[in-house]
C-alpha positions, 0 to 999 in steps of 0.5 A, spaced: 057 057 077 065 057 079 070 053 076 076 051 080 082 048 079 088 044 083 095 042 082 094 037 086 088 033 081 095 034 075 099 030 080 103 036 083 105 036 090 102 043 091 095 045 096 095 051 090 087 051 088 085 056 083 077 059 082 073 063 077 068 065 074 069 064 066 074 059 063 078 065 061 079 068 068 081 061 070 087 059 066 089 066 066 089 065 074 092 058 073 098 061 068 100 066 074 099 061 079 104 056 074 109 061 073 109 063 079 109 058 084 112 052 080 116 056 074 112 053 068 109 057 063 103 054 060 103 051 053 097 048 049 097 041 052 098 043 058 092 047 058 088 043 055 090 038 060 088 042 066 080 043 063 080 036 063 081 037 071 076 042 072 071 042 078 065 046 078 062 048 084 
């Protein structure tokens, strides 16, 4: 089972989507993807709002 992730479901003007395997692989993509793109680092409210947005595929 995949898990996904998109910016745009947390209100970000952003087409980023993000998928994995585990719930580890995926906030590691996620945290790159955030300091990347939109120079944020993630802290522990962040990510635990972002779990709540995950898909499963």
């Amino acid at each position: 089972m995949a898990l996904e992730f998109r910016c745009a479901d947390v209100g970000l003007a952003c087409r980023g989507k993000v998928t994995a395997d585990s719930k580890e692989e995926l906030l590691a993509k996620v945290g790159e993807h955030a300091q990347k793109v939109h120079d944020v680092a993630l802290t522990e409210t962040l990510v635990d709002y972002a779990l709540t947005k995950v898909r499963t595929k």
